[in-house]
SEMITI-62149 format. One record per residue (C-alpha): residue in three letters; x, y, z; residue number from 1. Coordinates in nm, 2 decimals. Example, Ala and Ser with C-alpha at 12.3 -4.5 7.8 and 13.67 -1.06 7.14 Angstrom:
<rs>
<r aa="Ala" px="1.23" py="-0.45" pz="0.78" i="1"/>
<r aa="Ser" px="1.37" py="-0.11" pz="0.71" i="2"/>
</rs>
This chain:
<rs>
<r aa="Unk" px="12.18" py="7.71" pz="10.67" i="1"/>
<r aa="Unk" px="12.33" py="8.07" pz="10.54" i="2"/>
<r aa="Unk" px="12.08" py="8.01" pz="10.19" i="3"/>
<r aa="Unk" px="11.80" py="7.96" pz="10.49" i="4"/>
<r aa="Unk" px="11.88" py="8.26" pz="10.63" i="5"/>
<r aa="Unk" px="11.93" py="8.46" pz="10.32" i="6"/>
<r aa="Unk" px="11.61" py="8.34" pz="10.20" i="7"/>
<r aa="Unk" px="11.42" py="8.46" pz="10.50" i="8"/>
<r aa="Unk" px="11.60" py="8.79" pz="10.50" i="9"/>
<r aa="Unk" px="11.47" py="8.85" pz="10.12" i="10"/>
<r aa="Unk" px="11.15" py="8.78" pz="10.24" i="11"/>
<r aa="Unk" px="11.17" py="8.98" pz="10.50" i="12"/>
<r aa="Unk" px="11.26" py="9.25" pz="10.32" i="13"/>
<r aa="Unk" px="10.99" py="9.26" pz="10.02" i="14"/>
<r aa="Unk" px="10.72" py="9.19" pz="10.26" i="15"/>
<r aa="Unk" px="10.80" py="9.50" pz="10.41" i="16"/>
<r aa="Unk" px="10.85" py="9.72" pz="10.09" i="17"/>
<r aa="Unk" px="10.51" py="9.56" pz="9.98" i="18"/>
<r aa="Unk" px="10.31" py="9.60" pz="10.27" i="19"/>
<r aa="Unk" px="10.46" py="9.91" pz="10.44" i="20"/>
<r aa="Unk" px="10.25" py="10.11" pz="10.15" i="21"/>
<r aa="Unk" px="9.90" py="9.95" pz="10.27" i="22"/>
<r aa="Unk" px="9.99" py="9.95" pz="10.59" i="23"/>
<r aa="Unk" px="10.01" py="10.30" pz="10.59" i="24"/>
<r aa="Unk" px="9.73" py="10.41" pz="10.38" i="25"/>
<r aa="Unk" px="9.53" py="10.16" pz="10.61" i="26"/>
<r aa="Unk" px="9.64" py="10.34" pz="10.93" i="27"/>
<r aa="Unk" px="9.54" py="10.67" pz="10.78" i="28"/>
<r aa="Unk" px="9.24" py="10.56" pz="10.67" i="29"/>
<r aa="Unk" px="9.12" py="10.44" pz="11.04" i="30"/>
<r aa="Unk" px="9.22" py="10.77" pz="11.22" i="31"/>
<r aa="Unk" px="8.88" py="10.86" pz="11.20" i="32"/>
<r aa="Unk" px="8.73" py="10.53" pz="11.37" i="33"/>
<r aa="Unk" px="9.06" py="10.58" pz="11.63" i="34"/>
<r aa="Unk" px="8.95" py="10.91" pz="11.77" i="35"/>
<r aa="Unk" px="8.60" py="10.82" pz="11.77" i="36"/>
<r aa="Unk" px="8.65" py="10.49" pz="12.01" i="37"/>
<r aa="Unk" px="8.74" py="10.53" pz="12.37" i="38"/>
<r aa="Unk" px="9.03" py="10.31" pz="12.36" i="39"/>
<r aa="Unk" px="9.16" py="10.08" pz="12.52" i="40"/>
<r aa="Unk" px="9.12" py="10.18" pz="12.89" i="41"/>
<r aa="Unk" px="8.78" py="10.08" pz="12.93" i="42"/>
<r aa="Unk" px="8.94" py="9.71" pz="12.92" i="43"/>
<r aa="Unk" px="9.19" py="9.84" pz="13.25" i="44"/>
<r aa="Unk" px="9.09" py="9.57" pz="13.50" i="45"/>
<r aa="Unk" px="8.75" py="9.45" pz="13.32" i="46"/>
<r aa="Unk" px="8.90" py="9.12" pz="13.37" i="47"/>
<r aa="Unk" px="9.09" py="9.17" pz="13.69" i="48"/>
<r aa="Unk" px="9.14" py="8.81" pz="13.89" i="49"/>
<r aa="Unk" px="9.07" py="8.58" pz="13.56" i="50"/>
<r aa="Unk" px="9.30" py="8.38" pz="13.39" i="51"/>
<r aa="Unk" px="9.32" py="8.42" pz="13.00" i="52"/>
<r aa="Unk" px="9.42" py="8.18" pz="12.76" i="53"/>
<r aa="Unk" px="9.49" py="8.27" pz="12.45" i="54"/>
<r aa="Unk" px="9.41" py="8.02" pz="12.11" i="55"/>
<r aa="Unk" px="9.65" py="8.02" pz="11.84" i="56"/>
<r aa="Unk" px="9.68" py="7.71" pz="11.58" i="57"/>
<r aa="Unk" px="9.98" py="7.47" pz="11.66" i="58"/>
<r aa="Unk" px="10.03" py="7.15" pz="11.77" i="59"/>
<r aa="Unk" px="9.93" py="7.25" pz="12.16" i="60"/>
<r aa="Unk" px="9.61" py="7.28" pz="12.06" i="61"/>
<r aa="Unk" px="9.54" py="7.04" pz="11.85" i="62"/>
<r aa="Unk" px="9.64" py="6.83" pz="12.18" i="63"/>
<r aa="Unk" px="9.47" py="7.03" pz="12.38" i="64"/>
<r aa="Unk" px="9.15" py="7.18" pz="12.22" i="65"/>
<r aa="Unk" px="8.92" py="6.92" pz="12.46" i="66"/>
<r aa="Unk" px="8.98" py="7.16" pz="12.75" i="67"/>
<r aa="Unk" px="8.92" py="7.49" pz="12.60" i="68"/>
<r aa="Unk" px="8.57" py="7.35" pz="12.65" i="69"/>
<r aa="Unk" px="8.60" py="7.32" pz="13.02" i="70"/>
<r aa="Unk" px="8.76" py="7.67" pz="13.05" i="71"/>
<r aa="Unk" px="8.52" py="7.83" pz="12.85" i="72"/>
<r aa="Unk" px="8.35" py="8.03" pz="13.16" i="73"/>
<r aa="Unk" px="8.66" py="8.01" pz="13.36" i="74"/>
<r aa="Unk" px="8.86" py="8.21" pz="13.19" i="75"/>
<r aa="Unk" px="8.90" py="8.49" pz="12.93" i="76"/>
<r aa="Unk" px="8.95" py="8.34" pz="12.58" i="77"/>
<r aa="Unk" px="9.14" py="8.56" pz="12.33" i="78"/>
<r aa="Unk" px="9.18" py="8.37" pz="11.98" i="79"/>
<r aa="Unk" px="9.36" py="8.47" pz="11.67" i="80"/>
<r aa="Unk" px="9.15" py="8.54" pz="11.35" i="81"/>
<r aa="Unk" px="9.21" py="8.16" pz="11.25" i="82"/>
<r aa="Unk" px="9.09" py="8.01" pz="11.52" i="83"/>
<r aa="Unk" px="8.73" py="8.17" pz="11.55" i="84"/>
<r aa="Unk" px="8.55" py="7.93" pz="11.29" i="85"/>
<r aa="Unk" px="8.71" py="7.65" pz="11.51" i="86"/>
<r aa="Unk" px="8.65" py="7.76" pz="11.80" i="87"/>
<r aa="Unk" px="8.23" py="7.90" pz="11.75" i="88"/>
<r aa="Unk" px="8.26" py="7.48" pz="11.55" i="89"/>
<r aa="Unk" px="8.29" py="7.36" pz="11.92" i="90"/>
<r aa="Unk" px="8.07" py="7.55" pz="12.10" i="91"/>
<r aa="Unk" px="8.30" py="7.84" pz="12.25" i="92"/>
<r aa="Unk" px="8.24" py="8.20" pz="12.18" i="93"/>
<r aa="Unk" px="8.59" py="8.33" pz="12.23" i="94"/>
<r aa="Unk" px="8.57" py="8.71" pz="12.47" i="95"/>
<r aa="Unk" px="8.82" py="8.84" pz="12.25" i="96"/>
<r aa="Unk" px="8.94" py="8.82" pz="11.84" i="97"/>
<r aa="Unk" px="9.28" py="8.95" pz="11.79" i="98"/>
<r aa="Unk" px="9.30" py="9.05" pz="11.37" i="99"/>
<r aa="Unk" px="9.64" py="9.17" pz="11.30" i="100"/>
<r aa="Unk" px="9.68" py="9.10" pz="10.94" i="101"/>
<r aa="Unk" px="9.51" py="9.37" pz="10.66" i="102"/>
<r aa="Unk" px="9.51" py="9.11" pz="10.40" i="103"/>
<r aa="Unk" px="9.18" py="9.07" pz="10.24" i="104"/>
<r aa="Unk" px="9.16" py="8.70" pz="10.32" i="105"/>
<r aa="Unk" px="9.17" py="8.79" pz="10.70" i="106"/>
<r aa="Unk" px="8.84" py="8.96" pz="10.68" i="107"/>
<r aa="Unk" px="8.69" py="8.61" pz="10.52" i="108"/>
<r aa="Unk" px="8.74" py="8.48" pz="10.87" i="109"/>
<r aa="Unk" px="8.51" py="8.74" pz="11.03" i="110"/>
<r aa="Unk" px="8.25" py="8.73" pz="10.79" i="111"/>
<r aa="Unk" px="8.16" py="8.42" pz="10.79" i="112"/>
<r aa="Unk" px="8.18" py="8.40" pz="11.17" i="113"/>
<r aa="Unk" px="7.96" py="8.70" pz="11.18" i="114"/>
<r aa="Unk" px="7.65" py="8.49" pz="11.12" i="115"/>
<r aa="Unk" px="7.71" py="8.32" pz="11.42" i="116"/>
<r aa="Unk" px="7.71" py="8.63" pz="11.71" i="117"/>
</rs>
């Protein structure tokens, strides 16, 4: 259990001497598009009253994915990067992508969903 532990704090660690760099450089480089958007208030109560759901791999979904269909215009979908292709696969056009990660495999998942809005 303590080599488990170790081994995750190692990790840890060089993931974040590795990335805090790009991360950086990556911030700075979207100041620009930061101060030209308006931000996040024009969300403030866009969605007032609706349940969201939000769609992240795991086993609950895999259980689960049948009803995303009958939500689909119930409720506000937010979906991680990895679940677009799925989800657009079945039909559902998620309201919202979350895309958290910089890595240049992330932006695969957009592109080739981009055909499809």
């Amino acid at each position: 259990m303590l080599e488990d532990v170790l081994a995750y704090c190692r990790t840890s660690i060089n993931t974040l001497v590795l990335n805090g760099r790009r991360t950086c450089e990556n911030i700075a480089a979207n100041i620009p598009w930061y101060l030209r958007c308006a931000g996040i208030d024009e969300l403030k109560n866009a969605h007032a009253g609706m349940p969201a759901i939000i769609v992240s791999a795991g086993p609950s979904l895999r259980k689960n994915m049948h009803l995303l269909r009958e939500a689909k215009d119930k409720a506000i979908i937010i979906a991680t990067q990895t679940m677009l292709r799925p989800l657009i696969d079945m039909g559902i056009e998620p309201h919202y992508v979350t895309s958290l990660d910089y890595h240049d495999i992330c932006t695969r998942f957009l592109r080739i969903c981009r055909r499809n809005f």
